[in-house]
N, CA, C and O of each residue as an XYZ file, in Angstrom:
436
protein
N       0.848     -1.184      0.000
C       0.000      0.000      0.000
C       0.881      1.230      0.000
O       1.978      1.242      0.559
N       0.396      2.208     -0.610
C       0.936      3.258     -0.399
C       1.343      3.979      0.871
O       0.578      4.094      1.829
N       2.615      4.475      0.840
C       3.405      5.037      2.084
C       2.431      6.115      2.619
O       2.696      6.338      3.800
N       1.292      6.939      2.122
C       0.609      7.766      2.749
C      -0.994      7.056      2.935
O      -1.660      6.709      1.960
N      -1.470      6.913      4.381
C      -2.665      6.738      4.382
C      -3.492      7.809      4.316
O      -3.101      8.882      4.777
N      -4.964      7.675      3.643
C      -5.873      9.003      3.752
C      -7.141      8.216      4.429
O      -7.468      7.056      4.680
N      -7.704      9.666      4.587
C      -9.634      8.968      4.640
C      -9.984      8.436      3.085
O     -10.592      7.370      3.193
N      -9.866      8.692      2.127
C     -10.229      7.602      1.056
C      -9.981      6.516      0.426
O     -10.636      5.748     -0.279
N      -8.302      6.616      1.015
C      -7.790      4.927      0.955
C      -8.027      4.165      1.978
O      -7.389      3.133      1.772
N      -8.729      4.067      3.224
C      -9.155      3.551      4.050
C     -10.241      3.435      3.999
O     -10.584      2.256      3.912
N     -11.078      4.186      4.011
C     -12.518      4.011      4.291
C     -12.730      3.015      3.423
O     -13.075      2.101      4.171
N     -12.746      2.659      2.495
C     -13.501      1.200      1.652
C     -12.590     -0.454      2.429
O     -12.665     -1.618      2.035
N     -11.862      0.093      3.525
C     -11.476     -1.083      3.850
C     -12.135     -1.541      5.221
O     -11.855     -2.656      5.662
N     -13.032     -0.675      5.922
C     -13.938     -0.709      6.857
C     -14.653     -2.282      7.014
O     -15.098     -2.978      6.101
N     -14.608     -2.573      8.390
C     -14.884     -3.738      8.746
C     -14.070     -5.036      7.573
O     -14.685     -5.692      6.732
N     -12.982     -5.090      7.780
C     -12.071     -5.717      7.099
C     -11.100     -6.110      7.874
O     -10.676     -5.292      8.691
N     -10.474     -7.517      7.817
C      -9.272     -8.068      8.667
C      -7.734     -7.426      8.277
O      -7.616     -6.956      7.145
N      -6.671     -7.402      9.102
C      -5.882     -6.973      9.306
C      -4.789     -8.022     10.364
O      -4.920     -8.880     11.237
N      -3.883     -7.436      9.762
C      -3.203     -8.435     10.839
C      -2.035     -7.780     11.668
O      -1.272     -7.130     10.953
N      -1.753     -7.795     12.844
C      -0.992     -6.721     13.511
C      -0.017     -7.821     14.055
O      -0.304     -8.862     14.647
N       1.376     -7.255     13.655
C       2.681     -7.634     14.319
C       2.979     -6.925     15.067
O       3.282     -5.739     14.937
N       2.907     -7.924     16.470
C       3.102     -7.407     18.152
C       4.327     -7.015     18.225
O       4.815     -5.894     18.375
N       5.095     -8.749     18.024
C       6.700     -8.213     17.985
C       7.266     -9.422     16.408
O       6.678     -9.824     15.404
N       8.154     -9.541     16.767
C       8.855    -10.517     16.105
C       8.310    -11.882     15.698
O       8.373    -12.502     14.636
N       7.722    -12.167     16.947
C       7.355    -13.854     17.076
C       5.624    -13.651     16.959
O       5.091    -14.619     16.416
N       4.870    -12.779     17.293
C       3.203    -12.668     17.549
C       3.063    -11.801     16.695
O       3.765    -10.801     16.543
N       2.075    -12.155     16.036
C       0.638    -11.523     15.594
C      -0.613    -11.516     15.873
O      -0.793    -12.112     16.935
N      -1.393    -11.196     15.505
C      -3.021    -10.968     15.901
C      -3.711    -10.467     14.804
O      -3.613     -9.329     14.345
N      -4.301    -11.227     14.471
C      -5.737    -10.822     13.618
C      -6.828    -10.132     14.163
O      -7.536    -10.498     15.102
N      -6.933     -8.777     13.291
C      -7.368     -7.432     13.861
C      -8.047     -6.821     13.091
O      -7.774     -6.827     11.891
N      -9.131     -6.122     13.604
C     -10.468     -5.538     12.105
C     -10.246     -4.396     12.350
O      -9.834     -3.950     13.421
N     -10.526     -3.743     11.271
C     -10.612     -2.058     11.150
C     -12.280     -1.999     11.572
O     -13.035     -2.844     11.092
N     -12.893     -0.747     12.676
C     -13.917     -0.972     12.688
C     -14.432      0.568     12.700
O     -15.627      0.849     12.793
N     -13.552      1.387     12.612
C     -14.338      2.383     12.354
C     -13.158      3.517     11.309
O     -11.962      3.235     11.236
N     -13.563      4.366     10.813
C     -12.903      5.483      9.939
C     -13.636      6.727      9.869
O     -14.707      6.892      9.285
N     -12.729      7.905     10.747
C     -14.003      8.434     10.655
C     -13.164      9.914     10.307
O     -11.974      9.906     10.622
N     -13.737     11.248      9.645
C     -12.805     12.340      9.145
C     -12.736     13.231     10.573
O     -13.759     13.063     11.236
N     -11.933     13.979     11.086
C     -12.046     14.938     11.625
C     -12.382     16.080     11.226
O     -11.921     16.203     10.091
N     -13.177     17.393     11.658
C     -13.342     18.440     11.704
C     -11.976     19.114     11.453
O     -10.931     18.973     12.088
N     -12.315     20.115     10.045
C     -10.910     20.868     10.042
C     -10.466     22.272     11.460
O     -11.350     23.005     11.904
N      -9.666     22.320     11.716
C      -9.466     22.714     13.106
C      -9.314     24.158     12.522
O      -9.497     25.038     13.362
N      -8.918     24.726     10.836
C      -9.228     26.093     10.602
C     -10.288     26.409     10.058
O     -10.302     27.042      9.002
N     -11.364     26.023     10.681
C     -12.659     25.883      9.810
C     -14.089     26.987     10.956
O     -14.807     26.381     11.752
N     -14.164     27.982     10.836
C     -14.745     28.905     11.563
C     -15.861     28.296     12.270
O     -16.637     27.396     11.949
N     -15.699     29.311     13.746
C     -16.652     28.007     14.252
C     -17.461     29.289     14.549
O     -17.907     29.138     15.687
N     -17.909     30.636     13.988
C     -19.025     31.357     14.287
C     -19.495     32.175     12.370
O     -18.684     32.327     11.457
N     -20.847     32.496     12.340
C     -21.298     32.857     11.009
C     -19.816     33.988     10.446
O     -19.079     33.903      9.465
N     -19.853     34.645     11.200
C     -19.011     36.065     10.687
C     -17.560     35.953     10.532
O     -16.880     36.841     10.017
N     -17.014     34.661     11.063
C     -15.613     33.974     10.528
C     -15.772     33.377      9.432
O     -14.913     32.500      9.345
N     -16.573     33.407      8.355
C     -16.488     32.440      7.821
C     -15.147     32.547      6.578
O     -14.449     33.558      6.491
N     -14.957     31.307      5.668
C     -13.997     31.702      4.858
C     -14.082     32.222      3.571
O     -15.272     32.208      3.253
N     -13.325     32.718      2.592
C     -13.896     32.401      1.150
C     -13.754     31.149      0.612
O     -14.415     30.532     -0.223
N     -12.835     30.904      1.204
C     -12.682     29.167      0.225
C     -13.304     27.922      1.373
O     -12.895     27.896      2.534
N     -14.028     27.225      1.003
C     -14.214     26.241      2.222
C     -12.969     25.370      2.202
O     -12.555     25.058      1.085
N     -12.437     25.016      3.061
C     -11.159     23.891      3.442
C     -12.332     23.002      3.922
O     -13.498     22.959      4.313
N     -10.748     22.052      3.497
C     -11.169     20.585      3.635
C     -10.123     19.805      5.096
O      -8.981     20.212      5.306
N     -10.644     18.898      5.794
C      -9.242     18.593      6.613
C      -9.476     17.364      6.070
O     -10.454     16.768      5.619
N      -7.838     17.055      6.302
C      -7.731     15.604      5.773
C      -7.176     14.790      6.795
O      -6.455     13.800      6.669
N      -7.814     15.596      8.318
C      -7.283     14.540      9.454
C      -8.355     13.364      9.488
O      -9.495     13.488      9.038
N      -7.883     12.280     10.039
C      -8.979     11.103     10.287
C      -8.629     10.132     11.751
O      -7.853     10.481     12.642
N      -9.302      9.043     11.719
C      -8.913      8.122     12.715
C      -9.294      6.795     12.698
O     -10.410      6.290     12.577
N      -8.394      6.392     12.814
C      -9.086      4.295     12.131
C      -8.996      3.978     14.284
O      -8.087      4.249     15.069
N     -10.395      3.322     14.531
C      -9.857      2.390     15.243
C      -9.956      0.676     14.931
O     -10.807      0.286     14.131
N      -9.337      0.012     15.389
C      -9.167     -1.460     15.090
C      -9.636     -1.942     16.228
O      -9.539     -1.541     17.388
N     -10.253     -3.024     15.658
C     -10.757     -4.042     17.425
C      -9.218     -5.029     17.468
O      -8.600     -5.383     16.464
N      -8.824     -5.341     18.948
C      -7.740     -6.204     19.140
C      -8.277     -7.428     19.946
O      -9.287     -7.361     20.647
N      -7.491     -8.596     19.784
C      -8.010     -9.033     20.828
C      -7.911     -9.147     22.250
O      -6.896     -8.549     22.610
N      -8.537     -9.666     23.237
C      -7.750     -9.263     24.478
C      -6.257     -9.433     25.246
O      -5.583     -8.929     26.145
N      -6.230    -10.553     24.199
C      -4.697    -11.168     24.895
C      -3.476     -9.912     24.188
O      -2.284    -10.168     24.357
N      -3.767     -8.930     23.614
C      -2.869     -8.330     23.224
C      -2.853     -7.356     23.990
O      -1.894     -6.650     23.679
N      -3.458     -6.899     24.909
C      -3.468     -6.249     26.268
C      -3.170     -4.661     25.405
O      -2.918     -4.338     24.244
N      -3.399     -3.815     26.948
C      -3.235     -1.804     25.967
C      -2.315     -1.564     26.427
O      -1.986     -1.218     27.561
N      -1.592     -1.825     25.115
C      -0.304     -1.648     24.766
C       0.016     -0.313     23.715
O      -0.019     -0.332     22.484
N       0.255      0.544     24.380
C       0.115      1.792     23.508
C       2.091      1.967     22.772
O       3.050      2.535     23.294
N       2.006      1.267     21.543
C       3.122      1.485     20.977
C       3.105      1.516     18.995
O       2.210      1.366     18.163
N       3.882      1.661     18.953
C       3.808      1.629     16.873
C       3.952      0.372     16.615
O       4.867     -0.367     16.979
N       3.076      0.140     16.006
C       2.760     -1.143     15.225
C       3.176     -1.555     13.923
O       3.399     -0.492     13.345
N       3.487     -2.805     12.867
C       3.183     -3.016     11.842
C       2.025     -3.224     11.693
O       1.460     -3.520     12.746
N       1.278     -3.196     10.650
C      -0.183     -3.836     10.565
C       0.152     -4.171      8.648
O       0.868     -3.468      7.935
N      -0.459     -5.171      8.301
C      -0.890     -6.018      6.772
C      -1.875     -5.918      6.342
O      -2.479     -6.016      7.410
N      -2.782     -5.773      5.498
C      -3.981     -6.804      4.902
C      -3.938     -7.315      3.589
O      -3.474     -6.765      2.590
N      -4.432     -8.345      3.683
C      -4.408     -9.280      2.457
C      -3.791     -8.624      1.242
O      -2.688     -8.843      0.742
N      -4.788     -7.723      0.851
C      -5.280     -7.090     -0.673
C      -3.904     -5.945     -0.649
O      -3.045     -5.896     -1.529
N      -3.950     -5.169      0.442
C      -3.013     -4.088      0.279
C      -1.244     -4.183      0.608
O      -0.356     -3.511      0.082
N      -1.112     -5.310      1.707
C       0.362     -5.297      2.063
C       0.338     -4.953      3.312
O      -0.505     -5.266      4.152
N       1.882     -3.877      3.517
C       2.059     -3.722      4.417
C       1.361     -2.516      4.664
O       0.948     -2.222      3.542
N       0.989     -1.666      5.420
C       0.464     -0.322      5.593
C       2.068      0.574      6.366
O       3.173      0.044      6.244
N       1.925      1.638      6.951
C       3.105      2.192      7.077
C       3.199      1.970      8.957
O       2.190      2.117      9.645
N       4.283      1.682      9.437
C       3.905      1.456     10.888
C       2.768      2.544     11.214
O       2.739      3.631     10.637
N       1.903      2.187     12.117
C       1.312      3.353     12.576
C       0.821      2.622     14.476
O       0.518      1.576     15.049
N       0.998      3.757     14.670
C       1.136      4.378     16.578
C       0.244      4.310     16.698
O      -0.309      5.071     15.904
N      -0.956      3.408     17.735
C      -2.163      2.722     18.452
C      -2.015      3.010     19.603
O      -0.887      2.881     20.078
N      -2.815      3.368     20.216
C      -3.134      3.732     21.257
C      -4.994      2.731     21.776
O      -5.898      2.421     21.000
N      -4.923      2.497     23.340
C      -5.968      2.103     23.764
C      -6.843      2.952     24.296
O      -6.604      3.622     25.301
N      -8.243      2.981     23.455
C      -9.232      3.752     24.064
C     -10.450      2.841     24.544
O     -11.422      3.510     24.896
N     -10.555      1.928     24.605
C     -11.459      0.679     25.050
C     -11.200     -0.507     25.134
O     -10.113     -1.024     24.875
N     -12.849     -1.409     25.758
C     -12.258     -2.509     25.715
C     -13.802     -2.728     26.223
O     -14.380     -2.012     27.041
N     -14.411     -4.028     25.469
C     -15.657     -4.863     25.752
C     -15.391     -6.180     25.663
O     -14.203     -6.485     25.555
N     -16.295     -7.138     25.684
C     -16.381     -8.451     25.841
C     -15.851     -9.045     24.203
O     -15.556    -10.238     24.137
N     -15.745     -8.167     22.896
C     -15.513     -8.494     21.916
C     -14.020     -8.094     21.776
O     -13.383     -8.584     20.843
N     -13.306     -7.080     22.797
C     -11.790     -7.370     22.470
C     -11.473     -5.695     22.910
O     -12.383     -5.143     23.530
N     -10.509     -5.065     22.679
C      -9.727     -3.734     22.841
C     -10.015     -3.353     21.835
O     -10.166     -4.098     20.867
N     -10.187     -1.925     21.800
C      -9.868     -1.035     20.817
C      -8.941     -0.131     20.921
O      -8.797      0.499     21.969
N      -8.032      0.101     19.648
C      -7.168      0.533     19.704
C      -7.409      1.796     18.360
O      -7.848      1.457     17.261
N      -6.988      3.446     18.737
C      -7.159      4.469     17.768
C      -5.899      4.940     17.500
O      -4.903      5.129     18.198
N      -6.273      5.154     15.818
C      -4.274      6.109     15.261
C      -5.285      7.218     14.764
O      -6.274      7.087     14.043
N      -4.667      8.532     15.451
C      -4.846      9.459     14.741
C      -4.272      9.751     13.575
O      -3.375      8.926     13.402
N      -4.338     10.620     12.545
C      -4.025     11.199     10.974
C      -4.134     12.640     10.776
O      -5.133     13.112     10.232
N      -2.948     13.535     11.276
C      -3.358     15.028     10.945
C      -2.614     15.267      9.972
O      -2.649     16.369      9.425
């Protein structure tokens, strides 16, 4: 896959397997379960700011479900999928965790 991820090269991979290298020896099979854009942060937040040009932000945020045995482990990851390869390491962080596994979010600014 290409060295730059966006919100449009991701989003069609939504609810899709993945596979995350822990370390050397472990992996874990891991879903993308959400993609979602951020709000552009120069984007007026009253009528009389507004701009002439509308901007676009091209921040986003994938989180992945993990499973539990991979515990929140907030470090940079490899991650794979099938179709695309390798993706570019990207930095996970734990923001949950239910009876279906951890979730783990990478921000994209």
């Amino acid at each position: 896959m290409t060295s730059r991820l966006t919100f449009e090269t991701m989003e069609p991979l939504l609810n899709e397997q993945f596979e995350l290298h822990f370390d050397s020896t472990k992996t874990f099979d891991i879903e993308l379960v959400e993609v979602a854009q951020l709000p552009d942060p120069n984007r007026a937040v009253y009528s009389w700011q507004k701009q002439d040009t509308p901007s676009k932000s091209n921040a986003f945020t994938l989180v992945f479900r993990v499973p539990q045995e991979v515990g929140p482990t907030q470090k940079t990851y490899e991650i794979s999928h099938s179709s695309w390869g390798a993706l570019v390491p990207i930095f996970l962080v734990p923001i949950a965790g239910d009876e279906k596994g951890l979730y783990f979010e990478a921000v994209f600014t």
